[in-house]
DRENRO-362470 format. One record per atom (N, C-alpha, C): atom name; residue number from 0; chain; x, y, z. Coordinates in pm, whole numbers. Layout:
// DRENRO-362470
   fivo   guro   mimar       px       py       pz
     CA    NUM       A        X        Y        Z
...
This chain:
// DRENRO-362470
   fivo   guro   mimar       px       py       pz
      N      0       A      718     -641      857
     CA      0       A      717     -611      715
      C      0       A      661     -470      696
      N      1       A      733     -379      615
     CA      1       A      684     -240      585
      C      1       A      682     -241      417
      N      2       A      561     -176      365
     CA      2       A      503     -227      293
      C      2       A      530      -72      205
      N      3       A      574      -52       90
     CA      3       A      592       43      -17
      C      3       A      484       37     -168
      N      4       A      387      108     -118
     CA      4       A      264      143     -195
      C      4       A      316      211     -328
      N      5       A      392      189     -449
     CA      5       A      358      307     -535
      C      5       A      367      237     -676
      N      6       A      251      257     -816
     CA      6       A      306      189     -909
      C      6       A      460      237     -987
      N      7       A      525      337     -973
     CA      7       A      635      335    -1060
      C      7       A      752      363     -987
      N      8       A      776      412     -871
     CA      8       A      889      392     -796
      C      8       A      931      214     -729
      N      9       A     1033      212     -773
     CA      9       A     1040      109     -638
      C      9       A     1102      141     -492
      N     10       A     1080        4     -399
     CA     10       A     1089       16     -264
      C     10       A     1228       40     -210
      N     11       A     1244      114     -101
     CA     11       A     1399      140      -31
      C     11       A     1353       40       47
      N     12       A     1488        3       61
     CA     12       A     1565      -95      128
      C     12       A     1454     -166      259
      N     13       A     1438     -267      277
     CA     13       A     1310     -274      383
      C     13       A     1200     -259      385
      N     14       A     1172     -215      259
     CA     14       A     1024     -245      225
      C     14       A      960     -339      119
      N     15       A      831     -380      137
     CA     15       A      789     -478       14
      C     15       A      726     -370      -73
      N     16       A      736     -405     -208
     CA     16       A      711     -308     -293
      C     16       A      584     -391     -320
      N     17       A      475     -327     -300
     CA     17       A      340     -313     -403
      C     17       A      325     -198     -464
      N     18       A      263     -248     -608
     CA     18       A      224     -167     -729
      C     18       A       66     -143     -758
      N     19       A       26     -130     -654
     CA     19       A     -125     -131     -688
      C     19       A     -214     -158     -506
      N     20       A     -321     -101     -529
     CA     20       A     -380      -79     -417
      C     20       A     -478     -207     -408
      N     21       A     -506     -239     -477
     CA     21       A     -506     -466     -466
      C     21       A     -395     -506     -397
      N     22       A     -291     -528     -462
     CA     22       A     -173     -589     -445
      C     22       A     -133     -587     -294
      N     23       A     -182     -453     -242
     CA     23       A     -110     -431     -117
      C     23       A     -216     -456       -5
      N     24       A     -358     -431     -101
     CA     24       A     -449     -489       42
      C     24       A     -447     -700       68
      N     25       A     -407     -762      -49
     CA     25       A     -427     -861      -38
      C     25       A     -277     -943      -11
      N     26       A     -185     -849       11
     CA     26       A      -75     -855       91
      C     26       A     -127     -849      282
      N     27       A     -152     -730      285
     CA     27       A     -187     -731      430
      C     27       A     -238     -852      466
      N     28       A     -410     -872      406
     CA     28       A     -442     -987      457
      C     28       A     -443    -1091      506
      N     29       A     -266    -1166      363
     CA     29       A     -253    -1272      362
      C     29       A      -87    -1264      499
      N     30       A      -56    -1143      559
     CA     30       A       44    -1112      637
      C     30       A       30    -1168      816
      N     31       A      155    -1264      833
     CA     31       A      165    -1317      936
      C     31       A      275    -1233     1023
      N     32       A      309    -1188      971
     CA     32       A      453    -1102     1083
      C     32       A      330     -936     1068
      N     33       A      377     -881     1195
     CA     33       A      336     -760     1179
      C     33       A      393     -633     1114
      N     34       A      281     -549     1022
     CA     34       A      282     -498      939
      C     34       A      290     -283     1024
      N     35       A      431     -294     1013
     CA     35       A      448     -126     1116
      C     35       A      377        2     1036
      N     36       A      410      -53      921
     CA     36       A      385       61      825
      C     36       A      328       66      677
      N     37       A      269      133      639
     CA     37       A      218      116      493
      C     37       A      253      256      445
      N     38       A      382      267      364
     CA     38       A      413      402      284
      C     38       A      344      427      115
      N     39       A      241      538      125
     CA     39       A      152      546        9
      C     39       A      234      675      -92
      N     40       A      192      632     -228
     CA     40       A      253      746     -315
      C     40       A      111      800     -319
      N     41       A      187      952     -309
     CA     41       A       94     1125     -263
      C     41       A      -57     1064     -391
      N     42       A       15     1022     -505
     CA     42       A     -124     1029     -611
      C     42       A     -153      898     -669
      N     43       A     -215      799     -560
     CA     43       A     -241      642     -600
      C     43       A     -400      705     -649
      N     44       A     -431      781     -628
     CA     44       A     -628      747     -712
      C     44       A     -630      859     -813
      N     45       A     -537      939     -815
     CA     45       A     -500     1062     -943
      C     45       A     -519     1028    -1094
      N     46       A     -442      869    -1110
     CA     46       A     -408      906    -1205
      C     46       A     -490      729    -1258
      N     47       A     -572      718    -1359
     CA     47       A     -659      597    -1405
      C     47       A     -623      476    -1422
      N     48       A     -517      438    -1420
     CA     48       A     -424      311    -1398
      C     48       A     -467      256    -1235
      N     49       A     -434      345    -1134
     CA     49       A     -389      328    -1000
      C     49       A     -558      358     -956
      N     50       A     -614      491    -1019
     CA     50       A     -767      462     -975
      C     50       A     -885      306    -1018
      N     51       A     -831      248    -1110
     CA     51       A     -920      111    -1150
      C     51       A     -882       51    -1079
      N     52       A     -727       11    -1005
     CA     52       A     -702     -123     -954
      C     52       A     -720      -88     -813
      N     53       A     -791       29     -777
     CA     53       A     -827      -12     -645
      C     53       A     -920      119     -620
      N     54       A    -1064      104     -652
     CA     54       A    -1159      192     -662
      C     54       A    -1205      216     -518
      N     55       A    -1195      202     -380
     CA     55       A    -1217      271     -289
      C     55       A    -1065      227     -210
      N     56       A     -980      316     -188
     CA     56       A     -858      296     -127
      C     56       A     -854      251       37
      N     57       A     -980      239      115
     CA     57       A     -971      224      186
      C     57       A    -1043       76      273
      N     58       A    -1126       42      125
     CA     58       A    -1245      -43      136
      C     58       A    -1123     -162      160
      N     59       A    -1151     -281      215
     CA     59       A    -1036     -403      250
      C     59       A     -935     -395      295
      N     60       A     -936     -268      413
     CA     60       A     -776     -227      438
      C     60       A     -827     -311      593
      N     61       A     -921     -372      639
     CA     61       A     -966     -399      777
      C     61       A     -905     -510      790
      N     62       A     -822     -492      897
     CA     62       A     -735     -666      963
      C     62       A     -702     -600     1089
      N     63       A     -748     -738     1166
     CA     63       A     -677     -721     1337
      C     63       A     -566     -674     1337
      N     64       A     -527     -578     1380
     CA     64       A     -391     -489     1459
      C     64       A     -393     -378     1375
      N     65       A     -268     -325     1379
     CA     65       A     -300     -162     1344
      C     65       A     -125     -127     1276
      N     66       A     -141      -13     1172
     CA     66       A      -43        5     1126
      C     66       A      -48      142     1127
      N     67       A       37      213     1089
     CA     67       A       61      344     1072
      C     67       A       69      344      869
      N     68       A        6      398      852
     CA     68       A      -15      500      697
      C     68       A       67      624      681
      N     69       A      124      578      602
     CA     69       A      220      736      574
      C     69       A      192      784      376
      N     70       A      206      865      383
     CA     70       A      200      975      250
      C     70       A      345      992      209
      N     71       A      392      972       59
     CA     71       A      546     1043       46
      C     71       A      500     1124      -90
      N     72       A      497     1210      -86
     CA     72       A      533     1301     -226
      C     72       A      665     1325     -295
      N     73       A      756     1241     -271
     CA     73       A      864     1252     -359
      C     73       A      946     1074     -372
């Protein structure tokens, strides 16, 4: 499962779309197939919507195995 971080775009093809930096940590968590990738939009803590629903972006990202984090600015 590859996982598409952004609130107003949606996901290409193959990815699960989360809208919020909750949404996607309590996705991981609850994730039984392994998770390759987590694609983040460039400005999830920019803007006060996306900064409330997930006030340290990194705090609950901890689960056995490992993914790759990617950045898209467009």
């Amino acid at each position: 499962m590859k996982i598409w971080l952004d609130d107003m775009r949606p996901a290409p093809e193959g990815f699960v779309w989360c809208r919020s930096v909750n949404e996607a940590k309590r996705l991981i968590h609850r994730a039984i197939e392994p998770i390759p990738l987590v694609d983040c939009d460039h400005d999830l803590a920019t803007t006060p919507a996306m900064a409330a629903m997930g006030s340290n972006f990194w705090t609950g990202w901890q689960k056995p195995g490992n993914f790759c984090l990617s950045v898209f600015t467009q």
